[in-house]
C-alpha positions in Angstrom: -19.7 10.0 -99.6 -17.3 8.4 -97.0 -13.7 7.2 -96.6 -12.6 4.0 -98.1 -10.0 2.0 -97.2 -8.8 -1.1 -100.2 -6.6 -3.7 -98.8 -4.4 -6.1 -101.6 -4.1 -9.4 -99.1 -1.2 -11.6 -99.6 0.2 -14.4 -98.0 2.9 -12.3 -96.4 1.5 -8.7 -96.4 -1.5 -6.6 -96.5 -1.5 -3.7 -98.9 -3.7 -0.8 -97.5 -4.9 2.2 -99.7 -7.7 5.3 -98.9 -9.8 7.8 -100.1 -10.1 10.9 -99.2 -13.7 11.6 -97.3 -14.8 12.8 -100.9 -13.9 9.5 -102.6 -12.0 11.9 -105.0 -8.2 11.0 -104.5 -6.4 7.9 -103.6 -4.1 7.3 -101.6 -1.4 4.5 -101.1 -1.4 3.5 -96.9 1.0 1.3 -95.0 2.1 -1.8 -96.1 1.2 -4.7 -93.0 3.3 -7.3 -92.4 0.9 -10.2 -91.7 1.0 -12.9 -88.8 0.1 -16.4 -88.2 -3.6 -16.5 -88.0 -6.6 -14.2 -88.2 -6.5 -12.3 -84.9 -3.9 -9.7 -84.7 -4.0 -8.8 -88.6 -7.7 -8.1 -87.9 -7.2 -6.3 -84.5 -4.5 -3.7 -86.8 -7.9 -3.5 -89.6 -10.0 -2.7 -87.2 -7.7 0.2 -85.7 -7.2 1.8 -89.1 -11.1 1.6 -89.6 -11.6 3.6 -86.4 -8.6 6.0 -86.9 -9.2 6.6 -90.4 -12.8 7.1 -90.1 -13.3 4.3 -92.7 -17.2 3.7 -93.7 -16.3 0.7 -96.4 -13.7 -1.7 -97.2 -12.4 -3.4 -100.7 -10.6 -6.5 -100.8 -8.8 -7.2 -104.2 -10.2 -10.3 -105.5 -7.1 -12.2 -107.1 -9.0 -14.1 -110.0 -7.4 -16.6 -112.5 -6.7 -14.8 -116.1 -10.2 -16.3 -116.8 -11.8 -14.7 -114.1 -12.5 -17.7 -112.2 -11.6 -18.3 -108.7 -8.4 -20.1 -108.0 -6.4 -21.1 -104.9 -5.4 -17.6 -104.2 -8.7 -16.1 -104.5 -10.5 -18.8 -101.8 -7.8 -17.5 -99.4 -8.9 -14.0 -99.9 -11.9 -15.6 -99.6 -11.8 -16.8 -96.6 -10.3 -13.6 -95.5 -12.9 -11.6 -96.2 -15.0 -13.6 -94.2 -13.3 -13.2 -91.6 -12.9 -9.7 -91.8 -16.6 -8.9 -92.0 -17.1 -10.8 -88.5 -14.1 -8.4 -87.3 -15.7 -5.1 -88.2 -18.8 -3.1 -88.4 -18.6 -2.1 -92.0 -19.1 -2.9 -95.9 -16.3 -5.3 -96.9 -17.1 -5.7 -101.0 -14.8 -7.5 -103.3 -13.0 -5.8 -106.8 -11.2 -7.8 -109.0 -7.8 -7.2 -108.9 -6.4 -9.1 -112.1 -2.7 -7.4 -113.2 -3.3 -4.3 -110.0 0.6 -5.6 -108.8 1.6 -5.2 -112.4 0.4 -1.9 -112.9 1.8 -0.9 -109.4 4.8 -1.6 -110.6 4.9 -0.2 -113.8 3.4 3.2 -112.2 6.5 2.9 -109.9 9.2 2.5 -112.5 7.9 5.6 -114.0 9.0 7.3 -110.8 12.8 6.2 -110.9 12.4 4.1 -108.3 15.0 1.1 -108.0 13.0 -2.5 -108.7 15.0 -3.4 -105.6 13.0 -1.0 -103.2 9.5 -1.8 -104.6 8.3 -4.3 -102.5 8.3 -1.8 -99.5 5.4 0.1 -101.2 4.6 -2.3 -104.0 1.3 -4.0 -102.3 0.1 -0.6 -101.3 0.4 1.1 -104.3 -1.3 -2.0 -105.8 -4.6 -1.4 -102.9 -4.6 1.9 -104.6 -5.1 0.3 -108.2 -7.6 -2.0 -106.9 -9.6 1.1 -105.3 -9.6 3.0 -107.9 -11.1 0.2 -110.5 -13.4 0.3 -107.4 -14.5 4.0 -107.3 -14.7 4.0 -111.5 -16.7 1.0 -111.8 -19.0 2.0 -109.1 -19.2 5.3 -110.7 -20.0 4.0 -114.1 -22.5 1.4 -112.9 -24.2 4.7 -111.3 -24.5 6.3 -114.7 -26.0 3.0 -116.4 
């Protein structure tokens, strides 16, 4: 088993999540404020893949409702392509359909003000989207 680091991309800012090196907890990273272009967002990746000892990457895949692939998702797209000529690693793709939702109904249940979650929001949301991740690769194991 190795680390694994899940990003949620957005137009603004990257959520980043990890594992643990036994892929048995999860983890909600920094959140990265994102810059014009590919290059300095993918320079910051790359560092956290080194420093973190990462072996694989997940990029949330933000489909339509219907699971098709909208406007958002051919930015991601286009992200991940980038990404996998930026580092040495895996970079698969989860579906991340309702992973902000969740993220912020799992920090309501903390007390948190709605006002202070977009500091962790996108974070906590890489986290949801790893672990879909981790169980569905799990389960696929066992078929």
């Amino acid at each position: 088993m190795a680390r694994v680091m899940a990003l949620d991309v957005g137009s603004k800012t990257i959520g980043v999540a990890f594992t643990d090196a036994n892929e048995t907890v999860v983890l909600p990273g920094d959140t990265i404020w994102r810059h014009p272009g590919y290059r300095r967002d993918m320079a910051l990746l790359r560092a956290l893949v080194a420093e973190k000892g990462v072996e694989e990457i997940v990029v949330g895949m933000p489909l339509t409702e219907d699971g098709e692939i909208g406007a958002q998702a051919e930015i991601v797209d286009r992200f991940v392509t980038a990404l996998r000529r930026f580092v040495s690693v895996p970079v698969a793709v989860e579906d991340e359909r309702l992973s902000t939702f969740e993220a912020e109904l799992m920090l309501a249940e903390t007390g948190r003000r709605r006002a202070d979650f977009k500091e962790v929001v996108d974070s906590v949301a890489a986290s949801v989207i790893l672990r879909s991740y981790l169980d569905r690769r799990i389960t696929e194991k066992g078929d």
